[in-house]
C-alpha positions in Angstrom: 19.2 -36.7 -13.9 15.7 -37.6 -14.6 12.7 -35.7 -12.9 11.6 -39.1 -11.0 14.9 -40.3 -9.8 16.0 -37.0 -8.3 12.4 -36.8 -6.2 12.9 -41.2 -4.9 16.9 -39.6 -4.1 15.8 -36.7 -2.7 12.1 -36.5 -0.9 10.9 -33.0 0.3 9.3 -31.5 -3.3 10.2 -27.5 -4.0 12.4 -27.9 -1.0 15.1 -29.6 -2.4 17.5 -27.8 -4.0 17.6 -27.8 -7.6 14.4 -30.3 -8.1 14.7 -29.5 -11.8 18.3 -30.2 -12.4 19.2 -31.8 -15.4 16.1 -30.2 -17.4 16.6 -28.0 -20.6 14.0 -25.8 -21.6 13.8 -23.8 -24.8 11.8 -21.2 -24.9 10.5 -18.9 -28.1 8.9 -16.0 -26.1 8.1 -12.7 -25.2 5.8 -11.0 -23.2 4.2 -12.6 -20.1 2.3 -15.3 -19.8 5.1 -17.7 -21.1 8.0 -15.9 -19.6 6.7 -16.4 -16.2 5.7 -20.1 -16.9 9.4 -20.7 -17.5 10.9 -18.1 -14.7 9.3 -20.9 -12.5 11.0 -23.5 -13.9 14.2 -21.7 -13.9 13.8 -21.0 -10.4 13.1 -24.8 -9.7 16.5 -25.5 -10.9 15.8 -26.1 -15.0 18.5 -24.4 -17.2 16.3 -22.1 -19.1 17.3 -21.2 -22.8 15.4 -17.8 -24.0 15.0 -17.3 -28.0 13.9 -13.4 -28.8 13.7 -12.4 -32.5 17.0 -10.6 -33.4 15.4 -6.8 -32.1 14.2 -8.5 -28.7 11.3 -8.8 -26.6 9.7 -5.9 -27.2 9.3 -5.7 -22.9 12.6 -5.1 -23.0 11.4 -1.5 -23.7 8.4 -1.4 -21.5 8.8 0.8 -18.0 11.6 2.8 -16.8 15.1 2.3 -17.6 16.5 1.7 -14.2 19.9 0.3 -15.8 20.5 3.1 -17.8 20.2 0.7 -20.7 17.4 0.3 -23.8 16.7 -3.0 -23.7 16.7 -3.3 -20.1 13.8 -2.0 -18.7 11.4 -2.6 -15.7 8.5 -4.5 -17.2 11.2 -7.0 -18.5 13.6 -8.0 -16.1 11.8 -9.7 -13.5 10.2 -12.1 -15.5 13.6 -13.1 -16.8 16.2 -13.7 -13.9 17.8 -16.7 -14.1 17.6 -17.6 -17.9 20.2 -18.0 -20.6 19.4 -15.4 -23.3 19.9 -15.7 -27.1 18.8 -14.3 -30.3 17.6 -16.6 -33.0 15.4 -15.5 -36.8 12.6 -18.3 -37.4 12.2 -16.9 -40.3 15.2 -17.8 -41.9 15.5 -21.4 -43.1 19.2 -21.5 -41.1 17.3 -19.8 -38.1 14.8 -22.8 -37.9 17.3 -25.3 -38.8 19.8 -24.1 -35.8 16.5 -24.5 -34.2 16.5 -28.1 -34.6 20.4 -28.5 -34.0 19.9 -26.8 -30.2 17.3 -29.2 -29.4 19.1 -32.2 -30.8 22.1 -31.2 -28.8 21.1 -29.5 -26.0 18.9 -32.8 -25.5 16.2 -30.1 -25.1 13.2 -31.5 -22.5 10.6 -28.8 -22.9 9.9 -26.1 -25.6 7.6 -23.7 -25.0 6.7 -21.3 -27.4 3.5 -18.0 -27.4 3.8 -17.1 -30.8 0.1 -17.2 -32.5 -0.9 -20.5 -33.6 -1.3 -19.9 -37.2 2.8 -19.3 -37.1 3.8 -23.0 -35.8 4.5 -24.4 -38.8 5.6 -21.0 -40.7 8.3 -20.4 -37.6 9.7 -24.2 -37.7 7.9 -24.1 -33.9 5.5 -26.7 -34.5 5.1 -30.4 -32.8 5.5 -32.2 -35.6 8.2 -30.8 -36.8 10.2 -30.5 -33.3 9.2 -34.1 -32.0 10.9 -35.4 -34.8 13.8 -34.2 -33.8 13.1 -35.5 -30.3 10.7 -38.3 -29.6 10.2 -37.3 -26.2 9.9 -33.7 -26.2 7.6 -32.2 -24.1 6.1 -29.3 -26.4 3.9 -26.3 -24.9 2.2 -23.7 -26.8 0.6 -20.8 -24.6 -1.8 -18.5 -27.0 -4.7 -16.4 -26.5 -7.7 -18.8 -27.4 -5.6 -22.2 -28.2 -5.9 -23.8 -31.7 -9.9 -22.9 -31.9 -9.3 -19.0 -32.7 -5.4 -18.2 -33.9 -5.9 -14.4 -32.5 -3.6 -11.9 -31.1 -4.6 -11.9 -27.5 -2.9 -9.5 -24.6 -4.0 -9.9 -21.0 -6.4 -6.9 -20.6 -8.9 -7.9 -23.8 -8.9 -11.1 -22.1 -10.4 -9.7 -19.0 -12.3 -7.8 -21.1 -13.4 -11.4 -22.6 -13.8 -13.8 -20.4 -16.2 -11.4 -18.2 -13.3 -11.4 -15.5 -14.0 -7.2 -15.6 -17.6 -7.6 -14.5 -16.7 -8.8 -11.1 -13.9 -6.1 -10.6 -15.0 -2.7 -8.9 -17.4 -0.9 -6.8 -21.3 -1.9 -8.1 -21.8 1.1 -10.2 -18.4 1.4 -12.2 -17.3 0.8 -15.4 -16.0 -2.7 -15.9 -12.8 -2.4 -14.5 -9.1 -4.5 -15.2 -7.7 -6.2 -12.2 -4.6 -4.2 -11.2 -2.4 -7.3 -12.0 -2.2 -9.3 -15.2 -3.8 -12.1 -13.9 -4.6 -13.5 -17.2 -0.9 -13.7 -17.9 0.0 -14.9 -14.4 -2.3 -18.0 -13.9 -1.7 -18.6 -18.0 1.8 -18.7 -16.9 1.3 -20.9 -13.7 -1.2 -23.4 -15.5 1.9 -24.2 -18.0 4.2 -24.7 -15.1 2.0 -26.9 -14.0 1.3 -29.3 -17.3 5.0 -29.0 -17.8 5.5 -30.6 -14.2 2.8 -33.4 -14.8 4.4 -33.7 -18.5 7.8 -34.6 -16.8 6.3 -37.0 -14.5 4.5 -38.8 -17.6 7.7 -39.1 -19.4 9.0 -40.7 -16.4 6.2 -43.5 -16.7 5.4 -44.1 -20.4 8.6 -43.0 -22.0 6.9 -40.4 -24.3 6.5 -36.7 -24.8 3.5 -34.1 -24.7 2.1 -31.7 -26.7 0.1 -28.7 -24.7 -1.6 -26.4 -26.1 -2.9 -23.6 -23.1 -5.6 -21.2 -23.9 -5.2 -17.9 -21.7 -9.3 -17.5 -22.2 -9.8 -20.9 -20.2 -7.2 -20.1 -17.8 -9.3 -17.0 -16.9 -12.8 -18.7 -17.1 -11.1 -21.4 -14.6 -11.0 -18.3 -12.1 -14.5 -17.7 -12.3 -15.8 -21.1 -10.9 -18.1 -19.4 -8.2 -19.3 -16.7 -10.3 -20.2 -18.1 -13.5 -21.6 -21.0 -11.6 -24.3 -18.9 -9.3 -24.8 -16.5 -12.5 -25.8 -19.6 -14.4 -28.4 -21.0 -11.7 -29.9 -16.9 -11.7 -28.2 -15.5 -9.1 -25.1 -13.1 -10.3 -23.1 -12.2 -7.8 -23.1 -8.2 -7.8 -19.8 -6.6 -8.6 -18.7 -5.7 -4.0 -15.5 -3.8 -4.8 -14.0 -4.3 -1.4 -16.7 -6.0 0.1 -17.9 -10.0 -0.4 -20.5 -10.6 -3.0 -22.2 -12.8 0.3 -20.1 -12.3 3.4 -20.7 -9.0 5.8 -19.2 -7.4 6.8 -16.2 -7.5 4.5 -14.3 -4.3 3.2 -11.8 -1.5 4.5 -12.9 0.8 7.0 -10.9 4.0 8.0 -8.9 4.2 11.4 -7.2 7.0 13.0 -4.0 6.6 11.1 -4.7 4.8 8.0 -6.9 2.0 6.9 -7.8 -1.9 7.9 -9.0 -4.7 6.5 -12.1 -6.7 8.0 -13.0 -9.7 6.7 -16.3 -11.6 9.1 -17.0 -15.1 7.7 -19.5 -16.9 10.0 -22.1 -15.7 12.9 -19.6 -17.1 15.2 -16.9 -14.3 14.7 -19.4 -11.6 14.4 -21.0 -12.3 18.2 -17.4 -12.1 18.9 -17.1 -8.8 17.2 -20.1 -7.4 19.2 -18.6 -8.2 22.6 -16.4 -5.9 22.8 -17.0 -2.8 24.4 -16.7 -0.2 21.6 -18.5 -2.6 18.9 -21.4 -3.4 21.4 -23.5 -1.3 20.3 -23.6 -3.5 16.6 -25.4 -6.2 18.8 -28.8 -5.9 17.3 -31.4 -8.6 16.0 -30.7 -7.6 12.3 -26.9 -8.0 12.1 -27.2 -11.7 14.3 -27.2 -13.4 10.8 -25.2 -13.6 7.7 -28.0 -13.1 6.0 -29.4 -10.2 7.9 -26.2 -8.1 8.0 -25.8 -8.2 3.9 -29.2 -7.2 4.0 -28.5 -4.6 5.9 -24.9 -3.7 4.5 -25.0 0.0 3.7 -26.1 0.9 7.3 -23.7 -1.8 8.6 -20.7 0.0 7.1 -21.8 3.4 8.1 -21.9 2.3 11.6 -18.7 0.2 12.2 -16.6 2.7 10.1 -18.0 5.4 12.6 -16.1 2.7 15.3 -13.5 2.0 13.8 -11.7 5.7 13.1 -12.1 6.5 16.8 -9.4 3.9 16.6 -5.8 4.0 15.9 -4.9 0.8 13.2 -2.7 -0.9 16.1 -5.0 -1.0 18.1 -7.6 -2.0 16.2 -5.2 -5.4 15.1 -5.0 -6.5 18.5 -8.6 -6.5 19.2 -9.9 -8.2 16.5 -6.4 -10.8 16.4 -7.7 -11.6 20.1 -10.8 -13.1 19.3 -9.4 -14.5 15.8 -10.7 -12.4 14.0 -9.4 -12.2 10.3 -7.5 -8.3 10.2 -5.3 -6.5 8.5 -3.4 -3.3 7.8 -3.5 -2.4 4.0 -0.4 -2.0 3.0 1.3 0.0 0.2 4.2 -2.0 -2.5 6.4 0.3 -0.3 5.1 -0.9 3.0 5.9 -4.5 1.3 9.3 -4.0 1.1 10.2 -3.3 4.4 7.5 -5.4 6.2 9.3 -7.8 8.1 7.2 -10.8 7.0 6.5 -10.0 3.8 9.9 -8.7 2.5 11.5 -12.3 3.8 9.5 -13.8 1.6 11.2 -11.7 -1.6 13.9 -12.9 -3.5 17.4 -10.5 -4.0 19.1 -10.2 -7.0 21.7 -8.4 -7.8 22.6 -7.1 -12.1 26.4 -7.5 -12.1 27.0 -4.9 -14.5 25.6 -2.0 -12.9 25.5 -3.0 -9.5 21.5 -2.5 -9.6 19.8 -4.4 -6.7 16.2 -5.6 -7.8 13.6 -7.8 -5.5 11.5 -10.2 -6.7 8.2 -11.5 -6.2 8.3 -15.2 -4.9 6.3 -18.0 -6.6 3.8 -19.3 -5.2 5.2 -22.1 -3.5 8.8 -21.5 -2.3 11.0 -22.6 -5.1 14.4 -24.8 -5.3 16.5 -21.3 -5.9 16.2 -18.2 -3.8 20.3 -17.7 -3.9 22.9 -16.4 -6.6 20.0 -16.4 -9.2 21.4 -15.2 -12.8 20.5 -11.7 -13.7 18.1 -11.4 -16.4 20.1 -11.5 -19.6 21.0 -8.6 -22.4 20.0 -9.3 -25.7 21.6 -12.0 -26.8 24.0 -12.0 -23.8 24.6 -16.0 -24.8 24.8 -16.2 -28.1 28.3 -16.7 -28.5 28.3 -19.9 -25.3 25.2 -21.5 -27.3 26.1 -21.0 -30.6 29.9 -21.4 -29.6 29.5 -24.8 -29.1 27.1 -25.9 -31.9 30.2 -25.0 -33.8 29.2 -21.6 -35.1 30.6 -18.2 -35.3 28.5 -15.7 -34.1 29.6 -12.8 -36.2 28.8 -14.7 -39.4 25.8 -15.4 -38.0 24.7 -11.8 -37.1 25.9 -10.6 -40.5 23.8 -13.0 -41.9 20.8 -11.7 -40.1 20.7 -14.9 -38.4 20.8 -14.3 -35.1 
């Protein structure tokens, strides 16, 4: 069932179940950026077909073993719940010709590939070649720098790169990596994206797409407010916890731990000051914006020395009273059992082993949340896929095929 058709049949967008039905994807990947890109799809209901080279994605051996197994390590499996896994050598001529074969008969609608693009045509991954084989195949390429600069490219050089590191950190530190590969994430959320608006032009016009998705522009699309003001002469400094223009904005120490205070307007902060322990803050200086940035270092000082006569609790419910944006700052381990926050998670559960694992949600609640398929072994699907092309998979592996 077509993308349109199931949205007139069934209104409500990531709500209904299985929105993506009826959509194959193949996917030539490894790594990040990519693999998330099509762990959304997955999760909106597309049948998700994974191609590693014949040793794996080398992921697979990235983080602790937590299965007891090689090839199944942390930095791998959450990416890849919910796919079909098999093995497949583009650099064989019968590797790139089965290529062709699973499209043609899987009726593949998306291929996605993050190979470097200097390897397209060498791998048998390129448009051209694929679209042949399908007219309206929707093609994505996901690469470091797009077709300009055919580069390796990893997440952290692209931080590095784009000047993402000079915002990150307290003023005077070294330029610093954001704790989460947000490169790879919003490289991997852009593709979801195009693929979605792909699908919907095929529904139109009848035709396929080629994307091509540079991870460089993905990250230089997150800097919209900074490169803008440092273009006009005024860089925002690098604030660490605070706001490059807000105040006061940061984490100040309580009697028990830590909360987050985040003041946006004038408005909030003559609340603030009207309470009996912050009353004292009322002062000509801190009545603007403007003043209390000025003014920052000795602003901090002063409602830090407030706030750790103050238990964290307690602190909440005064500021939540007067709407007042607060928070506790939690640990990953605090996430997990936070009653909010852990019913957002998704729970899967590995079969073999028995291993529970919880997942980070995508950003919009997707079609599947319930009896997701475990992230697969190396080549755990050769044998279905293959199977039913007609080959035998032990020819095939002796053959260094798959």
């Amino acid at each position: 069932m077509r993308l349109m058709k199931r949205l007139r049949e069934e209104p409500g967008g990531s709500e209904v179940a299985g929105l993506l039905d009826g959509i194959t994807v193949l996917a030539v990947e490894q790594a990040m950026a990519l693999p998330y890109c099509t762990w959304r799809l997955a999760m909106d209901g597309a049948k998700v077909i994974k191609i590693e080279q014949t040793r794996g994605d080398p992921n697979r051996k990235v983080g602790a073993r937590v299965l007891g197994e090689e090839d199944m390590c942390t930095h791998f499996l959450p990416m890849n719940v919910g796919k079909y896994g098999i093995t497949l050598n583009l650099k064989d001529e019968t590797g790139q010709k089965i290529l062709r074969e699973l499209i043609q008969h899987y009726e593949i609608d998306v291929f996605a590939c993050n190979q470097i693009p200097s390897s397209y045509e060498k791998l048998g991954v390129d448009y051209e070649s694929l679209s042949s084989v399908r007219k309206d195949l929707i093609w994505l390429g996901i690469s470091g720098f797009g077709l300009e600069r055919p580069e390796a490219a990893y997440d952290p050089m692209i931080q590095a790169y784009s000047g993402l590191m000079d915002t990150n950190g307290p003023p005077e530190s070294l330029p610093l990596r954001l704790g989460v590969s947000i490169v790879d994430m919003e490289a991997g959320n852009q593709g979801y994206c195009e693929v979605i608006k792909a699908l919907y032009h095929r529904e139109r016009a009848g035709e396929g797409r080629r994307i091509d998705l540079s991870m460089t522009e993905c990250a230089l699309s997150l800097l919209s407010f900074q490169l803008s003001a440092t273009s006009m002469g005024e860089k925002p400094p690098k604030s660490g916890n605070q706001h490059p223009t807000f105040a006061p904005v940061d984490v100040y120490p309580t009697k028990d731990g830590y909360v987050s205070i985040a003041v946006g307007n004038d408005t909030q902060w003559k609340s603030i000051t009207q309470f009996p322990s912050f009353s004292s803050l009322s002062q000509d200086i801190y009545g603007t914006n403007e003043g209390r940035k000025r003014e920052n270092d000795k602003l901090t000082y002063e409602v830090s020395a407030i706030t750790s006569e103050h238990s964290t609790e307690e602190l909440i419910r005064i500021f939540r009273s007067a709407r007042i944006p607060v928070s506790v700052v939690n640990t990953l381990e605090d996430v997990l059992v936070n009653d909010y926050l852990s019913g957002k998670l998704i729970n899967v559960c590995d079969p073999v082993s028995g291993v529970k694992m919880k997942l980070a949600p995508p950003p919009v609640l997707a079609s599947r949340t319930n009896g997701l398929k475990f992230t697969p072994r190396l080549g755990e699907h050769n044998a279905e896929i293959y199977g039913e092309l007609g080959y035998n998979v032990v020819e095939l592996r002796n053959d260094g095929v798959i």
